[in-house]
C-alpha positions as CSV (number, residue, x, y, z in Angstrom):
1,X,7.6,-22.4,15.0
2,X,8.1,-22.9,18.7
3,X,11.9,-22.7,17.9
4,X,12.0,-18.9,16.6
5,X,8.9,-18.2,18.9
6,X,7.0,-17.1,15.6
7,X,4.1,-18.3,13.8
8,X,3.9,-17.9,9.9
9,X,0.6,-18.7,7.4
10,X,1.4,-18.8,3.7
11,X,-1.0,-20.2,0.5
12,X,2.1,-21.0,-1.5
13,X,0.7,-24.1,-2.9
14,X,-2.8,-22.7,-3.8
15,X,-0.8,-19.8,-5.8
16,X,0.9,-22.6,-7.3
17,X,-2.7,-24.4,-8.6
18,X,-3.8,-21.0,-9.8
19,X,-0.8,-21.0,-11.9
20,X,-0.9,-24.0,-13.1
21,X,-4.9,-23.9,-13.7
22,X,-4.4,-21.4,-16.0
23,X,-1.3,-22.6,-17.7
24,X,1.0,-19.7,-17.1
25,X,3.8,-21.1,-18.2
26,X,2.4,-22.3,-21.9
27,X,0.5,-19.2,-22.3
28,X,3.8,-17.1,-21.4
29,X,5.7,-18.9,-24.2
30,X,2.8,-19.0,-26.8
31,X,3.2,-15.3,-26.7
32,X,6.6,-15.6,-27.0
33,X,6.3,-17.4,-30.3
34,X,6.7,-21.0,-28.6
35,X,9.9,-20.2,-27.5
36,X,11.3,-20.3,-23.6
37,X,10.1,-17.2,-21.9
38,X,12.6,-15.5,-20.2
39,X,12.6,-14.9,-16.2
40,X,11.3,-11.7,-16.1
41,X,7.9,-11.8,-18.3
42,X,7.5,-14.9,-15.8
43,X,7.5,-13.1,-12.5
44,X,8.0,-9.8,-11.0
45,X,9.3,-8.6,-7.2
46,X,6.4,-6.3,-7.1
47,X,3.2,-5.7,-9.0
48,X,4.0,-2.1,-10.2
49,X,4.2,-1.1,-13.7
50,X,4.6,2.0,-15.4
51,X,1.7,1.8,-17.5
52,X,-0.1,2.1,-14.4
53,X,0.8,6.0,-14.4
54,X,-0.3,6.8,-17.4
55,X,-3.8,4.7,-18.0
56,X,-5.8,6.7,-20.2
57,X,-3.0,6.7,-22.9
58,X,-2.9,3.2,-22.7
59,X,-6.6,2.0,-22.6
60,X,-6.8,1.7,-26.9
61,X,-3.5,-0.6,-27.4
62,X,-4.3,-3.9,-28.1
63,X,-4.3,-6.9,-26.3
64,X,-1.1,-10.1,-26.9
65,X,-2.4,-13.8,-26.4
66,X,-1.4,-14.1,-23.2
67,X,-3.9,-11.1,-21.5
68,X,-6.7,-12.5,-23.8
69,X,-6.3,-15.7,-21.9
70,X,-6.2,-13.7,-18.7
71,X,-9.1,-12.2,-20.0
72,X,-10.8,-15.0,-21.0
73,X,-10.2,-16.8,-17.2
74,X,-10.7,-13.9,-15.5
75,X,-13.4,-14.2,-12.9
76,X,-11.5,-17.7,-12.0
77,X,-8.2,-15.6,-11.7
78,X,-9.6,-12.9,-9.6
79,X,-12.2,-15.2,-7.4
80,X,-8.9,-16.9,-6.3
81,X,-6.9,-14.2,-5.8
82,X,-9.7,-12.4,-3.5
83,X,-9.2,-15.6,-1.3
84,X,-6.0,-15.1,-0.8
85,X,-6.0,-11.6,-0.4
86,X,-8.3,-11.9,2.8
87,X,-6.4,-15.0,4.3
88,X,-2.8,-14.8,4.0
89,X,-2.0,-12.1,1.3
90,X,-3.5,-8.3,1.9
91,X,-0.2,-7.3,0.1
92,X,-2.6,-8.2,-2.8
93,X,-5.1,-5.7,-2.3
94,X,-4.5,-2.5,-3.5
95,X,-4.1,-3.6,-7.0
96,X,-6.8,-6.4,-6.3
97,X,-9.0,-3.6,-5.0
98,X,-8.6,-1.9,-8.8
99,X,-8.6,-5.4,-10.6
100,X,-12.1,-6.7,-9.3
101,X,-13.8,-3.7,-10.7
102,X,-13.8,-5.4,-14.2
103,X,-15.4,-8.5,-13.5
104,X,-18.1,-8.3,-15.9
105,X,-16.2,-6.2,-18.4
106,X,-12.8,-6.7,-18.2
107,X,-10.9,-3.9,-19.4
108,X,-7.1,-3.2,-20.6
109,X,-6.4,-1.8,-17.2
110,X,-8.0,-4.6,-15.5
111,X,-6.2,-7.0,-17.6
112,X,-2.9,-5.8,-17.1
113,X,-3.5,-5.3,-13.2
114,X,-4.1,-9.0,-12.9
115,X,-1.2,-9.9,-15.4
116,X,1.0,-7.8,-12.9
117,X,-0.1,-10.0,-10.1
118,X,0.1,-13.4,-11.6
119,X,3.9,-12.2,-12.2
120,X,4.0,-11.0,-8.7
121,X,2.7,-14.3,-7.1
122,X,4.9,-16.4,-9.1
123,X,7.7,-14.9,-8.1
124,X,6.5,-15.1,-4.3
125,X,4.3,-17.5,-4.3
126,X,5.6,-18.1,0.1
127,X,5.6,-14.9,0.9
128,X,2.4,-14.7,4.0
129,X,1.8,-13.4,7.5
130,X,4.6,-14.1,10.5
131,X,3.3,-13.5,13.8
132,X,6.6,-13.1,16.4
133,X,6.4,-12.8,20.3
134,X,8.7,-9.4,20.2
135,X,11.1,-7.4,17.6
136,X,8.4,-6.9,14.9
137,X,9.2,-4.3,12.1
138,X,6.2,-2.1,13.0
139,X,7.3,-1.7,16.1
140,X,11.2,-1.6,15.9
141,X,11.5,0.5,12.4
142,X,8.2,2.7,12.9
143,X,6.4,3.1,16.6
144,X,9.7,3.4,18.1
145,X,11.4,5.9,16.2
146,X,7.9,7.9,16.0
147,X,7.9,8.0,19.8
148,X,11.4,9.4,20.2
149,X,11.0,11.9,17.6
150,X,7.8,13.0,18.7
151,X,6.8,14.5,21.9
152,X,3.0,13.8,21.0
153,X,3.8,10.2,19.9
154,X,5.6,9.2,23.1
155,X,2.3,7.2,24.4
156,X,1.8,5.2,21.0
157,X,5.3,3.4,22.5
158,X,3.6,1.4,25.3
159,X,1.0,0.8,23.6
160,X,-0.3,-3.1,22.6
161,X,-2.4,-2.0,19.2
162,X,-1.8,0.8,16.7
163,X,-4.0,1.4,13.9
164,X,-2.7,3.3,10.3
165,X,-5.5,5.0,7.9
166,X,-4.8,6.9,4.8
167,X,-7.0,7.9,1.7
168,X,-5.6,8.5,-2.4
169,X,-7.7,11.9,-3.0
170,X,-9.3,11.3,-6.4
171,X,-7.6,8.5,-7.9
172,X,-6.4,8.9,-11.4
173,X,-7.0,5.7,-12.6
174,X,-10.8,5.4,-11.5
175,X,-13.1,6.7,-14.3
176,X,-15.1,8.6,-11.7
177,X,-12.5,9.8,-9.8
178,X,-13.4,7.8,-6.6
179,X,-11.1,8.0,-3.7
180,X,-9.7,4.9,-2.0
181,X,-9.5,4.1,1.5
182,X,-6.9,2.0,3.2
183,X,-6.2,0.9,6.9
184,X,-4.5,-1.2,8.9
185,X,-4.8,-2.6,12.7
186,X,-1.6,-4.2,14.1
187,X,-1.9,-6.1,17.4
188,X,1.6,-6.8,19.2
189,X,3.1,-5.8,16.2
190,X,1.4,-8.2,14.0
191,X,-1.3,-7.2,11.3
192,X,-4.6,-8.7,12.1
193,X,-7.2,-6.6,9.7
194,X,-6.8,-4.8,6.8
195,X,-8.7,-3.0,3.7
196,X,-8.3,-1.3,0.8
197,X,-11.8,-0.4,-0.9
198,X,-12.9,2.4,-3.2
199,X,-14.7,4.8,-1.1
200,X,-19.1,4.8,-2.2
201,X,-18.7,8.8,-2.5
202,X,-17.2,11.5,-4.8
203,X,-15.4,13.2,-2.2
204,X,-14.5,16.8,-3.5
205,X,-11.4,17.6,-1.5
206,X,-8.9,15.7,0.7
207,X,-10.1,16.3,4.1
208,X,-13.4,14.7,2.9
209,X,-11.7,11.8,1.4
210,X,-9.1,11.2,4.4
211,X,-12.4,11.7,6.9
212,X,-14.2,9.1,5.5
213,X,-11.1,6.6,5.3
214,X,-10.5,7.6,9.4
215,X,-14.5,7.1,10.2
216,X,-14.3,3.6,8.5
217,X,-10.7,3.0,10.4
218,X,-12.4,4.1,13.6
219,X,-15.6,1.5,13.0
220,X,-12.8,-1.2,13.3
221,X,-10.9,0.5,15.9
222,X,-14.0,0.3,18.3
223,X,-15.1,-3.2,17.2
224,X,-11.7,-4.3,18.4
225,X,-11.6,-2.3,21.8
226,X,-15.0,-4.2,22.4
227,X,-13.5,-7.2,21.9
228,X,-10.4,-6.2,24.3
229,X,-12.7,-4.9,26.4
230,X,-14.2,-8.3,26.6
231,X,-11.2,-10.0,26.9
232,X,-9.3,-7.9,29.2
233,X,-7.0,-10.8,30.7
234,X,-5.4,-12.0,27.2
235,X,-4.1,-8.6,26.9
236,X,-3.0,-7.9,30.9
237,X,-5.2,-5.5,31.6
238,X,-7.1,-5.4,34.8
239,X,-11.0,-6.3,35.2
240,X,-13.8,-3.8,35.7
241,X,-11.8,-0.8,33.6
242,X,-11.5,0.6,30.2
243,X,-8.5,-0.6,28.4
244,X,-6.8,2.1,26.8
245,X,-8.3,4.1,23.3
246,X,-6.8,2.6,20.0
247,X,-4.4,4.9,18.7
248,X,-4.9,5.5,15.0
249,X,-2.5,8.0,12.9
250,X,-3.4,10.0,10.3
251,X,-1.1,12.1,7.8
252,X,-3.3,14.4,7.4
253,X,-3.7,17.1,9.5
254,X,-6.8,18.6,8.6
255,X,-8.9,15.4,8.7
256,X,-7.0,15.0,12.8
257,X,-8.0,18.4,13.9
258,X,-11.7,17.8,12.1
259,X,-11.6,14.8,14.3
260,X,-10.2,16.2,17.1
261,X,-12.1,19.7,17.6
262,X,-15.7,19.6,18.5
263,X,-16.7,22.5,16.4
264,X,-17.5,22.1,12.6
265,X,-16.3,24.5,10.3
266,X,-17.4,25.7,6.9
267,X,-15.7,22.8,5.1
268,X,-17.0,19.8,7.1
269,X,-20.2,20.7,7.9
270,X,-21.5,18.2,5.1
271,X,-19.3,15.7,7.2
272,X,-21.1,16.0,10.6
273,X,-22.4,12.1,10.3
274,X,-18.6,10.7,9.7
275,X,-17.0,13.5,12.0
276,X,-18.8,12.8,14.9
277,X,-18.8,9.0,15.2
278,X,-15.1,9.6,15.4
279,X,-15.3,12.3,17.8
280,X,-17.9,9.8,19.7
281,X,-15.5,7.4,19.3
282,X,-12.8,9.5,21.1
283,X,-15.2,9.8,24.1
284,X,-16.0,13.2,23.2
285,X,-18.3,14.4,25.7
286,X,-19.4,18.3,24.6
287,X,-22.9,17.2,23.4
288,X,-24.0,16.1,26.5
289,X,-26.2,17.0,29.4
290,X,-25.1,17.1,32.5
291,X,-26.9,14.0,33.6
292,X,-25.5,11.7,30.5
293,X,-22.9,8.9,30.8
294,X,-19.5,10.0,29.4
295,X,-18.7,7.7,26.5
296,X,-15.8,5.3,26.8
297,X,-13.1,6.3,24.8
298,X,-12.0,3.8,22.2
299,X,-9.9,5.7,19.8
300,X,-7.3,8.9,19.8
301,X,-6.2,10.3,16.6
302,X,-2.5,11.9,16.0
303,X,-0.7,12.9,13.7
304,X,2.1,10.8,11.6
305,X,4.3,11.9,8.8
306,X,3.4,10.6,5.4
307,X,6.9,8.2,5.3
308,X,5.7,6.8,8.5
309,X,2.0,5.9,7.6
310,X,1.9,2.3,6.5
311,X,-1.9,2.8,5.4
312,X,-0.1,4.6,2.6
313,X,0.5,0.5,1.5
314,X,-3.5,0.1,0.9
315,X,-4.7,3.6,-0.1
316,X,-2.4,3.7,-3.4
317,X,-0.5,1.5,-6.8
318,X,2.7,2.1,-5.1
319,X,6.4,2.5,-7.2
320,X,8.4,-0.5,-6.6
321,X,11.0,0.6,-4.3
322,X,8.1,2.5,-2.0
323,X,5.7,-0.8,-2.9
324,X,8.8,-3.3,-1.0
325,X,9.8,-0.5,1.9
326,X,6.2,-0.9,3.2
327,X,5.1,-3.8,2.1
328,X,7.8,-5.4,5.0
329,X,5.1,-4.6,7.5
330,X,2.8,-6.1,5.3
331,X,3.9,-9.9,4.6
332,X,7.5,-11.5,5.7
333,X,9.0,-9.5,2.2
334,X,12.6,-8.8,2.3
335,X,13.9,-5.5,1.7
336,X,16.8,-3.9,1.7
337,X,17.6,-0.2,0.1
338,X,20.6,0.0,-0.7
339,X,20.0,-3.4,-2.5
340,X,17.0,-1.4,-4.7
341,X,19.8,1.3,-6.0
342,X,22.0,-1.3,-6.7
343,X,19.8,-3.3,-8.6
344,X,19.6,-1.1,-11.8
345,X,22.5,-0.7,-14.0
346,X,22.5,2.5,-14.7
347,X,21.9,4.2,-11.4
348,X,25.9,3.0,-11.3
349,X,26.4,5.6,-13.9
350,X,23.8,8.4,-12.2
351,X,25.9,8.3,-9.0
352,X,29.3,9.0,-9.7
353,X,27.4,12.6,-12.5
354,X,25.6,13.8,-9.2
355,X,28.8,13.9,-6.8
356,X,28.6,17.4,-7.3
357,X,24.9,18.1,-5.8
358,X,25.1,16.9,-2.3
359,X,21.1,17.5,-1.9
360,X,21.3,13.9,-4.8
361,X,23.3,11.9,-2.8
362,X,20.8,10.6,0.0
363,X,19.0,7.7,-0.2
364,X,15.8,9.1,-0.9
365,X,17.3,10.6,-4.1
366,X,19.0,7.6,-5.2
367,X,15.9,5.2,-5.0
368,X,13.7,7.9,-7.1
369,X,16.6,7.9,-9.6
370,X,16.3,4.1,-9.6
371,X,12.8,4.1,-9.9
372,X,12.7,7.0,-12.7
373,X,15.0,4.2,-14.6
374,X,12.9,1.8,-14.6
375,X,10.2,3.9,-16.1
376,X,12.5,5.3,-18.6
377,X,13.6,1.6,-19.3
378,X,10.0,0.4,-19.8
379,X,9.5,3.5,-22.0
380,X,12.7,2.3,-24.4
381,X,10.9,-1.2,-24.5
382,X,7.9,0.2,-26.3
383,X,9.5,2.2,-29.1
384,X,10.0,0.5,-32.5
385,X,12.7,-1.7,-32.4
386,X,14.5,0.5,-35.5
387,X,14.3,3.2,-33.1
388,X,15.7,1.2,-29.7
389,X,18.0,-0.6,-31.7
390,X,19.5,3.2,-33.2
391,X,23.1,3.0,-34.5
392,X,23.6,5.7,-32.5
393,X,22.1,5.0,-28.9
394,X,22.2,7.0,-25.8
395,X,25.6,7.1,-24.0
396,X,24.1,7.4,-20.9
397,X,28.0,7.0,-19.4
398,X,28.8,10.7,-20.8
399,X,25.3,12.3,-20.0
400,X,25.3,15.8,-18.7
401,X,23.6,15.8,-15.6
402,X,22.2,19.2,-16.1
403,X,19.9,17.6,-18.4
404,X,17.8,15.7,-15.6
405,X,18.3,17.4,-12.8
406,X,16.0,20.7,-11.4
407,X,18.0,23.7,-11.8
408,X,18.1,26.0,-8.2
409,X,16.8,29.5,-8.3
């Protein structure tokens, strides 16, 4: 709005007529025994579930009513949801990216991945893209404090475009053990492109897997320098000259000194194709003759830790407290962390136990103990109910915290 000097797109009401198409409500409570579902098997702040960490133990359990309707509606489901994830919603696509791989055999994992994300749009059915003049979280919470910290970085400041890429080495959950590739562009701040795709090759070790996610990166890094290139005035930059590369950042370091060094090495001499459109892309200019044109450079690879690499969004099935800390780059999604620790019960008890161990009281630690609760929570749910319903439970207030936690050398 011209008011707040931002621009926001959302599909709210076509995630409403999906749900409503396929009767989420009725087929919620018909699973329930016809009786009123409650809030949570209704919606969900993220898609994450643990069964997704364990899949091949899972695949043989049987399907309730409710995922056989999903099943039986599922191209309809899915169809939409692709729309949505290429319009307004690519915080949809890493699990829509696993999803769609079941279309004409849907299996439990399928099934379950699309359950996850009916519950997930239901419960933000507004969430979209917001497009701001100035004070976007990219730039505030992750360029900024990248370019203070490091020297290297310091460049990536001024810059009007930045580009993430990542890659999930051999992902557990594909029966082939595909990797995945995710990136994202960010123009001003604001994400304009995005993907998250199994990769069409086996790749045998990470370096091959992150190198192919950076040469697909660095075919959409150029196409957009082009187009800057093009348009040179929209973006301040004077006539007649080369705007500056795209910077795109890696956590790998491996795959950035593949890309960055012009000689090949036992390990990625397979790679020569991918490796050198990058290093083409980078202007590299050791191949030539003396009487050749210099390439323009469109992209420069650095480095970026892991924490810091909001590719990492696209590339895996994130946990829900790392799923919500990146996915506020993603879509306009709240997110506040001490809010995550607080929002289990029992992580009120795990705090006061690990007083004791100051290397447990940061943040970092807290949200993992959070996020191990859930799991442990979802676990409980699936044992008989003789057996979660014990005379004698767990009295998780008088636990001995040497029970959970690593013990130092």
């Amino acid at each position: 709005s011209p008011t707040n000097n931002e621009f926001s797109m959302s599909a709210g009401a076509k995630v409403r007529e999906l749900l409503s198409k396929i009767s989420w409500d009725e087929i919620t409570k018909k699973r329930a025994g016809n009786k009123n579902s409650p809030k949570k098997d209704l919606t969900a702040p993220t898609p994450w579930c643990p069964e997704f960490a364990n899949v091949k133990a899972n695949e043989t359990r049987p399907l309730d009513s409710r995922q056989e309707a999903i099943r039986d509606q599922f191209r309809t489901i899915v169809g939409t949801m692709i729309y949505l994830s290429i319009t307004v919603r690519p915080d949809l696509c890493p699990y829509l990216n696993k999803a769609c791989r079941g279309q004409a055999d849907p299996k439990r994992l399928h099934i379950v991945l699309v359950e996850r994300l009916l519950m997930y749009l239901n419960h933000t059915a507004n969430y979209g893209l917001v497009y701001k003049r100035n004070g976007n979280a990219v730039d505030t919470q992750i360029v900024a404090p990248l370019a203070d910290q490091y020297p290297e970085l310091r460049r990536i400041k001024d810059s009007k475009y930045i580009m993430f890429t990542d890659a999930n080495f051999a992902d557990a959950s594909d029966e082939r053990l595909r990797s995945t590739t995710g990136w994202c562009l960010y123009c001003y701040g604001c994400l304009i492109s995005w993907k998250s795709t199994r990769q069409t090759i086996t790749a045998k070790s990470t370096l091959e897997s992150e190198i192919i996610a950076a040469a697909s990166a660095s075919d959409e890094a150029c196409w957009f320098h082009c187009l800057i290139e093009s348009l040179p005035f929209c973006f301040d930059f004077p006539d007649g000259q080369p705007p500056p590369p795209v910077p795109v950042l890696m956590d790998n370091t491996a795959a950035l000194q593949t890309s960055n060094h012009p000689m090949t090495t036992q390990a990625s001499k397979h790679l020569d194709l991918r490796v050198f459109r990058i290093r083409d892309a980078q202007g590299d200019a050791t191949a030539l003759g003396p009487d050749e044109e210099k390439p323009v450079p469109r992209i420069r690879c650095y480095w970026c830790p892991t924490k810091a690499n909001v590719a990492d969004f696209f590339s895996k099935l994130l946990e829900r407290c790392d799923y919500q800390r990146l996915g506020r780059f993603i879509v306009d999604m709240p997110y506040n962390a001490s809010a995550d620790v607080e929002e289990s019960t029992e992580i009120n008890y795990i705090l006061p136990a690990v007083n004791d161990w100051p290397e447990y009281q940061s943040q970092p630690h807290q949200l993992y103990l959070a996020q191990s609760l859930d799991s442990l929570n979802y676990c409980l749910k699936e044992l008989p109910s003789e057996l979660y319903m014990s005379p004698d439970p767990l009295d998780i207030a008088n636990f001995d915290p040497y029970d959970i936690l690593p013990m130092s050398n």
